[in-house]
C-alpha positions as CSV (number, residue, x, y, z in Angstrom):
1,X,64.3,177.6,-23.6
2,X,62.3,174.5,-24.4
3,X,58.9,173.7,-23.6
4,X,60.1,171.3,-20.6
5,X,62.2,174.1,-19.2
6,X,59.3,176.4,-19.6
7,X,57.2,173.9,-17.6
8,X,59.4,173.8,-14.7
9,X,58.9,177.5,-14.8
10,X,55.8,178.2,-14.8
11,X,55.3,175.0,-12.0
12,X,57.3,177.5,-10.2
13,X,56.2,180.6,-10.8
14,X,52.3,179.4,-10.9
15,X,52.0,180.0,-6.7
16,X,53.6,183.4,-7.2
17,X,51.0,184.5,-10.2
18,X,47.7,183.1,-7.9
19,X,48.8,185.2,-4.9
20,X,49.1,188.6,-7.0
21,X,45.9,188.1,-8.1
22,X,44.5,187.0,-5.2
23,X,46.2,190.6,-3.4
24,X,45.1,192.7,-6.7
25,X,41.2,190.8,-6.6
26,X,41.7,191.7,-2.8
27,X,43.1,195.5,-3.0
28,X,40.6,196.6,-6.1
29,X,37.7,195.2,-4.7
30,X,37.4,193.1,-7.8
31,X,36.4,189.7,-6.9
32,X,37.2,186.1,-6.5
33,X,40.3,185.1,-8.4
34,X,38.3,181.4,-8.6
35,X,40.8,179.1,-8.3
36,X,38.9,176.1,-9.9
37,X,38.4,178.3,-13.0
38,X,42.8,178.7,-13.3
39,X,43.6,175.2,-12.9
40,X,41.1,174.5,-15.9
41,X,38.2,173.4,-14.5
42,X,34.3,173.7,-15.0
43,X,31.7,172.6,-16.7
44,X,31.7,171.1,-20.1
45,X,29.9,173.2,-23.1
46,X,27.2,171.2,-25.2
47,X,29.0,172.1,-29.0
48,X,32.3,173.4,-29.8
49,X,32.5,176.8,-28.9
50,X,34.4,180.2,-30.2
51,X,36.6,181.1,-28.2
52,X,38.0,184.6,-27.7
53,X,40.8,185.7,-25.0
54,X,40.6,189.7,-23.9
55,X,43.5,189.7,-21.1
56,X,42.0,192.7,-18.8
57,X,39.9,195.7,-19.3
58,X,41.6,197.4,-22.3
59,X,41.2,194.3,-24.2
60,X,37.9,193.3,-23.3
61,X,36.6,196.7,-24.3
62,X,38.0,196.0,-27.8
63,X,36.6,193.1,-28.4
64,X,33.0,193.8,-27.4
65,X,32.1,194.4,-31.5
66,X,33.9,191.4,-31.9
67,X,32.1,189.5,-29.6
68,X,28.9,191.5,-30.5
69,X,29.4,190.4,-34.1
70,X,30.0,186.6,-33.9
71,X,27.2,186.2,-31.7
72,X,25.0,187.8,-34.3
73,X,26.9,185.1,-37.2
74,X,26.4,182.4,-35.5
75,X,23.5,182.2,-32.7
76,X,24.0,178.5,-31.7
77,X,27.6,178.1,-31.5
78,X,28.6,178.5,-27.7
79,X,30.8,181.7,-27.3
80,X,33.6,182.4,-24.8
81,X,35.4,184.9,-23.0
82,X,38.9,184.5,-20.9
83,X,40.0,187.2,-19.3
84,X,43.0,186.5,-16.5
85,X,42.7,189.9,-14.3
86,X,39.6,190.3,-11.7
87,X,38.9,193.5,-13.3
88,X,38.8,192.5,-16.3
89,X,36.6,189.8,-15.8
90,X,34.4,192.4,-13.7
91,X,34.2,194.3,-17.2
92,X,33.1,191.7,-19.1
93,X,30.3,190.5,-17.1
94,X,29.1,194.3,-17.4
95,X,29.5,194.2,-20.6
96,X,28.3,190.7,-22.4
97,X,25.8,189.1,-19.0
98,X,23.0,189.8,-21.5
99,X,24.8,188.2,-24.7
100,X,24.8,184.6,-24.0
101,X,28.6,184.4,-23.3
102,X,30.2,182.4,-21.4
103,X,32.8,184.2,-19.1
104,X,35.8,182.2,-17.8
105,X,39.2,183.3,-16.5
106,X,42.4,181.6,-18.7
107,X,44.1,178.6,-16.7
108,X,47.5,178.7,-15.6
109,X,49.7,178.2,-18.8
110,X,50.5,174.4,-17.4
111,X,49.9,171.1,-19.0
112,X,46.8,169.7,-16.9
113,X,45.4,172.6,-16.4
114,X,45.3,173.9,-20.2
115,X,44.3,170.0,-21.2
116,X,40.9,170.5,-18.6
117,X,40.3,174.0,-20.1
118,X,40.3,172.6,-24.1
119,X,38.1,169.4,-23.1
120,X,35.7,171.8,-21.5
121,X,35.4,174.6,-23.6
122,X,36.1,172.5,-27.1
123,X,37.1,175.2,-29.5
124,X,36.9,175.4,-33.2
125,X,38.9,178.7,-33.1
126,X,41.0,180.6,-30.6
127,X,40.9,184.4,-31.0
128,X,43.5,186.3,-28.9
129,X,44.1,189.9,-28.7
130,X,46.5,191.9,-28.7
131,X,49.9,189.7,-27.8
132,X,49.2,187.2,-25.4
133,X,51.3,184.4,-26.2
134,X,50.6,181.4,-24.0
135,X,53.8,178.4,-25.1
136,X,51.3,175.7,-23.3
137,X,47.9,176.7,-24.2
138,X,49.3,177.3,-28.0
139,X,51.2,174.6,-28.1
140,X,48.4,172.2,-26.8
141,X,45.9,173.9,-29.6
142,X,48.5,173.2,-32.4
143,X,48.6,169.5,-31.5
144,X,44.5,169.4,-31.5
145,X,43.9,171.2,-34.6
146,X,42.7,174.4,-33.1
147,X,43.6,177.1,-35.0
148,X,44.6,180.9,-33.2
149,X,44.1,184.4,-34.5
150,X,46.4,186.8,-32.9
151,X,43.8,189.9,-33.7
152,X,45.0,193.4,-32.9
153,X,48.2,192.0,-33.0
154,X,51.8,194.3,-31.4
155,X,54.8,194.2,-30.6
156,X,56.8,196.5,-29.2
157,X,60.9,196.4,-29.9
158,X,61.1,195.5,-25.6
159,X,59.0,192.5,-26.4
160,X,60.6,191.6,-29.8
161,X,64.5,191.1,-28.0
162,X,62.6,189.4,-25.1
163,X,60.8,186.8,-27.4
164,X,64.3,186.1,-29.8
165,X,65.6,185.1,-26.4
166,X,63.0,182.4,-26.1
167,X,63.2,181.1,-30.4
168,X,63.0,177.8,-29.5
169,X,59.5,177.7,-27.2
170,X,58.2,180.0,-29.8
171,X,58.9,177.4,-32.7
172,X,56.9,175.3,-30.2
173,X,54.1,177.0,-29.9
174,X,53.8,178.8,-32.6
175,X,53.2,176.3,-35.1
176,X,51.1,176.1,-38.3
177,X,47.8,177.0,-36.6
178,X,48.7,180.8,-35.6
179,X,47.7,183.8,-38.1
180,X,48.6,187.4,-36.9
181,X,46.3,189.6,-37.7
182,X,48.7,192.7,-36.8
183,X,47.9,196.6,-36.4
184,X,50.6,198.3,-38.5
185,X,53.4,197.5,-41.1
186,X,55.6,197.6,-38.0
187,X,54.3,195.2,-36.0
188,X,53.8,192.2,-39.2
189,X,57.8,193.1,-39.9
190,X,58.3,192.4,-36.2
191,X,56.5,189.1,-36.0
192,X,58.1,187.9,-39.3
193,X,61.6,188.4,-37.1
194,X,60.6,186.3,-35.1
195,X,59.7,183.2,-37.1
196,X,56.3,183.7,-38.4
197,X,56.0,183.0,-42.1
198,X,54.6,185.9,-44.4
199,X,51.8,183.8,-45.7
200,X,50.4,183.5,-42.0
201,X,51.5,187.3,-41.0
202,X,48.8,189.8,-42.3
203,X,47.8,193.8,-41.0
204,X,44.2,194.2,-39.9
205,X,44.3,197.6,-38.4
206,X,43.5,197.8,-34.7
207,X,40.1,196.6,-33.3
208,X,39.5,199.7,-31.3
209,X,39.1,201.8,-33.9
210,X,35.7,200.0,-34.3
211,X,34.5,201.1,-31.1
212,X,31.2,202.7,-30.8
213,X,30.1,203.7,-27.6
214,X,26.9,201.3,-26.9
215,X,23.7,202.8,-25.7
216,X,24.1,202.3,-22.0
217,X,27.0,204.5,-21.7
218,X,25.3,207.4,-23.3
219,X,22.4,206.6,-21.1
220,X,24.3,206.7,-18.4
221,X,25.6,210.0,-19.6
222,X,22.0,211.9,-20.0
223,X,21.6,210.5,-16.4
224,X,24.7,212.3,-15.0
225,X,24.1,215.1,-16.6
226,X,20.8,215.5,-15.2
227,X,22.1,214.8,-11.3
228,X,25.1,216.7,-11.2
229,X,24.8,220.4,-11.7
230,X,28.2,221.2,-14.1
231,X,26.0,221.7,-17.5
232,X,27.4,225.3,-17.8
233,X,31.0,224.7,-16.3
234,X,34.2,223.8,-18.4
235,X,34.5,219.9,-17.1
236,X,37.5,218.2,-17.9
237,X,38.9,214.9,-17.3
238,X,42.3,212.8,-16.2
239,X,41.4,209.1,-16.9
240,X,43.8,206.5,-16.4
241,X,46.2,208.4,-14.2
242,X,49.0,207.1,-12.7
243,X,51.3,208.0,-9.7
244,X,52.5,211.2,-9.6
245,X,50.1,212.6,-12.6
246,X,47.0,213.0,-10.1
247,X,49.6,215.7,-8.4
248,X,50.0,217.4,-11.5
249,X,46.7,217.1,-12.8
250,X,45.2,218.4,-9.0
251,X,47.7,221.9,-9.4
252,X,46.7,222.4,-13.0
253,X,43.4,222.5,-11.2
254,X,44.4,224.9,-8.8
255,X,45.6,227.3,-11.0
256,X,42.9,227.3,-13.6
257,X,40.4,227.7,-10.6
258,X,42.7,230.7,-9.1
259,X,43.2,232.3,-12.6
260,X,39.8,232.7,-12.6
261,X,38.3,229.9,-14.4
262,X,34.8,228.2,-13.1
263,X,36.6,224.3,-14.3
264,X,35.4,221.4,-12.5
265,X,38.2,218.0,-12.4
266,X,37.3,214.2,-12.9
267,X,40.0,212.0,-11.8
268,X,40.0,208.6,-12.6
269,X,42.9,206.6,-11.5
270,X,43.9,203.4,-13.6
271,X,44.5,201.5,-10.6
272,X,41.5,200.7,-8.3
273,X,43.5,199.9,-5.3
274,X,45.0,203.6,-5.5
275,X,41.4,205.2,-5.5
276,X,42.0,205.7,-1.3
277,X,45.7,207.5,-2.0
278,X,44.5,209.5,-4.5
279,X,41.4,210.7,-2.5
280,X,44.0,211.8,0.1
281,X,45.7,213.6,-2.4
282,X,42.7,215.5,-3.2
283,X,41.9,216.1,0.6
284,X,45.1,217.8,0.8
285,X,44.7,220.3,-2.4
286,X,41.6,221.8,-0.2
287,X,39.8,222.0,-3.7
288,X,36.4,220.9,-2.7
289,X,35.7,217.8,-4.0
290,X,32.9,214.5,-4.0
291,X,33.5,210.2,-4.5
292,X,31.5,209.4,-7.0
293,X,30.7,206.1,-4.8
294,X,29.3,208.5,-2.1
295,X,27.4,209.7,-4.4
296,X,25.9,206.6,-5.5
297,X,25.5,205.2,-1.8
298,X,23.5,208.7,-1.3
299,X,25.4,209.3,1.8
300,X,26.5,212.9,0.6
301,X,24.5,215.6,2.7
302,X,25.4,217.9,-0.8
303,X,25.6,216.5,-4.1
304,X,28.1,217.9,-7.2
305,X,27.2,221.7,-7.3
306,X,28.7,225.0,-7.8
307,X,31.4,224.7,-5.3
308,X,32.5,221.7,-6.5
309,X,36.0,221.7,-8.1
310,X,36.9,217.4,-8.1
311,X,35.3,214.4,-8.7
312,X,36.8,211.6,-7.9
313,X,35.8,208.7,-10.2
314,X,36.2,205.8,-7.9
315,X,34.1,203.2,-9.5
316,X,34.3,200.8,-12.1
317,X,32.6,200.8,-15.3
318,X,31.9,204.6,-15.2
319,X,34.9,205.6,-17.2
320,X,33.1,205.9,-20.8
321,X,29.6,208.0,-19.3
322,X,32.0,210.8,-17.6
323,X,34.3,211.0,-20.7
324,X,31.0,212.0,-22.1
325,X,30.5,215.0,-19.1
326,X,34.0,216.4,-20.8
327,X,34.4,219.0,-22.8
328,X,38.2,217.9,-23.0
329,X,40.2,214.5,-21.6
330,X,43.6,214.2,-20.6
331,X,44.8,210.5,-21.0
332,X,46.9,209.1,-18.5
333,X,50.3,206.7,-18.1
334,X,51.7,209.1,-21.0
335,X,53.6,211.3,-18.1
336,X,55.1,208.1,-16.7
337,X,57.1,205.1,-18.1
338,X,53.8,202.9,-18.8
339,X,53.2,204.0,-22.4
340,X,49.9,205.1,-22.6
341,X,46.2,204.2,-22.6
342,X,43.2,204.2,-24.5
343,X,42.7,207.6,-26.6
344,X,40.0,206.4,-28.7
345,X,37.4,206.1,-25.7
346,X,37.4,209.7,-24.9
347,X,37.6,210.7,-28.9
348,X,34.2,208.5,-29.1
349,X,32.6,210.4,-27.0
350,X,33.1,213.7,-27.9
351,X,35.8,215.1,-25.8
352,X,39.4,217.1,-27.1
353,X,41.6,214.8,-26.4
354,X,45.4,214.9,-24.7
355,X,47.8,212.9,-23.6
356,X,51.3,213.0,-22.5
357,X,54.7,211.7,-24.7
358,X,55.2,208.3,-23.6
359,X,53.0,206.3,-25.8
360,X,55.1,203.7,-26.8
361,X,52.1,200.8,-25.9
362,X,50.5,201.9,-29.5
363,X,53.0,204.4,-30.8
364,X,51.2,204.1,-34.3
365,X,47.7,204.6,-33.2
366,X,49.5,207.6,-31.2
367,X,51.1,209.3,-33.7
368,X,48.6,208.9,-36.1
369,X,45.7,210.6,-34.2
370,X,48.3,213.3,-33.1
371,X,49.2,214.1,-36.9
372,X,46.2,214.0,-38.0
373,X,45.2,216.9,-35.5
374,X,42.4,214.7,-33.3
375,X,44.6,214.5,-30.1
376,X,47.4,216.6,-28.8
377,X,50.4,215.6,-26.6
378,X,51.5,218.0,-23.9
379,X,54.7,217.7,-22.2
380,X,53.7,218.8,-18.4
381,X,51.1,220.5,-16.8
382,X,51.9,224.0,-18.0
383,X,51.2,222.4,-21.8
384,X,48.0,220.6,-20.2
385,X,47.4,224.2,-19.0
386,X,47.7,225.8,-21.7
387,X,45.7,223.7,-23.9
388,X,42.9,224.0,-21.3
389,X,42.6,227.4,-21.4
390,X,42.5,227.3,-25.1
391,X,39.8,224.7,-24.9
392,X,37.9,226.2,-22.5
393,X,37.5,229.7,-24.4
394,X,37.5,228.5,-27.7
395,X,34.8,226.3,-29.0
396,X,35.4,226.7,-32.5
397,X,38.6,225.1,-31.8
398,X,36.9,222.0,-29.7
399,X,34.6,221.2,-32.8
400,X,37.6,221.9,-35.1
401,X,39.4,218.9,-32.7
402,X,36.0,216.9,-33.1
403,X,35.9,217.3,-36.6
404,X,39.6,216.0,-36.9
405,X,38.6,213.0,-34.7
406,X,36.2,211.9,-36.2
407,X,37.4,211.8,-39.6
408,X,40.3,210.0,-38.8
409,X,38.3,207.3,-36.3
410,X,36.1,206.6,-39.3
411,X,39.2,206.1,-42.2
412,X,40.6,203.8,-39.6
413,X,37.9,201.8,-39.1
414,X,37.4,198.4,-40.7
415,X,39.2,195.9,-38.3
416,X,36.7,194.3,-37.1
417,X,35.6,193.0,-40.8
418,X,39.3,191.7,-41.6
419,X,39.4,189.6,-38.2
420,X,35.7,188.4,-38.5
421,X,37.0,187.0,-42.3
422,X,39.7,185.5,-40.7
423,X,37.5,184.0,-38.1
424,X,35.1,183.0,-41.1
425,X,37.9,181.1,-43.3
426,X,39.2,179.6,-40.7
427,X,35.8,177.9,-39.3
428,X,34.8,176.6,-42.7
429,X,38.2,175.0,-42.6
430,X,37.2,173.2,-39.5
431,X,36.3,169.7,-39.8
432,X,32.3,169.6,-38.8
């Protein structure tokens, strides 16, 4: 496909992707999906800015030491942040409203719109995580002289026959000015497939090994664990759940309660706009259970107690504080086709970690942490079982876990230093 093919397509398309988000924005309770913002407009920043895209929560997460880090380098450069999802963009205003950052939502990949976004923002570098590969919006940066740092940078062997069938719009945009910074051995070979010269292809690690948790959540934490009244119970968590794994996370529940064991559930399902569904699946388990929302809005006539068996974590931004409650996490989207989320949150904050087989998103980041000892896959929910019960009588074995996990978070560590000397070369290169 050529670029001009490409821009048919996406003139196309581009009325399709708004009303998605405007349903998504509208389902999760997210916000506005600002329209002005996706066809490139706003207002014009006074210098030329650093400019760093985090597509959605995961993302934005990761780059918060980034982020952190280049504000601390350079204080009077302007600093910005695209995100394309509502939640997201939600996540980064919670996280960086105090940072001096500007927060703006990427514009639809089409000529007049990326041209309004690059005359307002003006970068001198474009750092992108992950693989977000915009044919437009690189294309357009190659032709001004902005370089691009793909930081974190994957891809899996799905994405790798998908791009080959596009060679000639990646030529195109993926000129000169791109670096990949990639996580693994696997994922520089798989970018050198596909074009990318060796000399521009390094591995960086991934940036979410250099996660720490920052001070609010752990705040936040000591708060919790002051109003609800589970200090002496075995808490564990299902984070990032997906269809059909709050069923089998709600009867691994049931039995551990029936078997004898005082075990109180947090569910937290990836998905806002399932947080209704899953609430209903919970009614019908007749465990006794609270909404964490209720709880906020105080219209609970009993807060979390000793009869309490679920909570369901139906806010956003809450995730990291209640991994903290744990005393073990079960990561979701690893029983289901989706590949997996985040491990290293809950391993930050202290809890025995598990997950499920399908973690082909990072499949290095998975299988080293599950080598190494610091997280554990279970099959089904008689493994997750299992491995609860072990947990939950054992806490030898939980430090032993937190011992491994720790070890290997901190010999993995060091992304963030790579990408920033990336960053670093690539602005003294720039023209001032």
């Amino acid at each position: 496909m050529s670029l001009g093919l490409y821009r048919i397509a996406t003139w196309l398309l581009a009325p399709l992707f708004l009303l998605q988000l405007a349903w998504r924005a509208r389902i999760e309770r997210s916000g506005t999906i600002d329209l002005a913002a996706r066809l490139g407009f706003g207002s014009k920043l006074v210098g030329r800015s650093i400019w760093i895209h985090a597509v959605s929560v995961g993302e934005v997460q990761a780059a918060a030491p980034l982020v952190l880090a280049l504000r601390e380098r350079h204080p009077h450069d302007p600093i910005v942040v695209t995100c394309i999802t509502p939640t997201g963009m939600a996540h980064a205003r919670r996280l960086f409203t105090e940072q001096n950052v500007t927060l703006r939502f990427l514009p639809l990949d089409l000529p007049g719109a990326v041209r309004r976004f690059l005359d307002r923002v003006q970068p001198q570098v474009g750092i992108v995580l992950e693989t977000e590969i915009w044919p437009r919006l690189f294309y357009e940066c190659g032709q001004r002289g902005i370089p691009i740092i793909l930081a974190s940078a994957r891809l899996s062997e799905r994405s790798v026959a998908r791009y080959r069938r596009l060679a000639g719009l990646l030529q195109q945009s993926l000129g000169r000015h791109v670096t990949v910074a990639a996580q693994s051995d696997v994922d520089a070979e798989r970018f050198r497939s596909l074009g990318v010269p060796s000399d521009r292809v390094s591995i960086s690690g991934n940036l979410k090994f250099d996660f720490s948790p920052p001070a609010a959540a752990i705040e936040q934490r000591q708060e919790l664990q002051r109003r609800y009244s589970i200090a002496q119970r075995f808490v564990w968590i299902a984070a990032s759940t997906h269809e059909g794994e709050e069923s089998a996370v709600l009867e691994t529940q049931q039995r551990l309660k029936a078997a004898g064991l005082d075990s109180v559930l947090i569910i937290a399902p990836r998905h806002p706009r399932r947080f209704d569904s899953v609430a209903k699946l919970i009614e019908a388990s007749e465990l006794s259970w609270v909404r964490v929302s209720q709880l906020r809005a105080g219209s609970l006539e009993r807060p979390i107690g000793s009869g309490t068996s679920v909570i369901l974590l139906d806010t956003l931004g809450d995730l990291l504080a209640h991994y903290g409650l744990a005393q073990a996490a079960f990561v979701g989207g690893s029983w289901v086709a989706v590949g997996g989320h985040n491990l290293l949150e809950p391993l930050a904050m202290g809890a025995a970690t598990l997950t499920g087989p399908q973690l082909f998103n990072s499949p290095e980041v998975a299988r080293n942490l599950s080598e190494s000892g610091a997280v554990k896959v279970v099959a089904d929910a008689r493994e997750l079982e299992q491995q609860l019960w072990l947990l939950a009588q054992d806490s030898d074995e939980r430090e032993r876990r937190g011992a491994r996990a720790r070890a290997q978070l901190d010999s993995s560590r060091g992304a963030l230093q790579r990408v920033l000397a990336l960053v670093e070369t690539q602005l003294q290169s720039m023209p001032r």
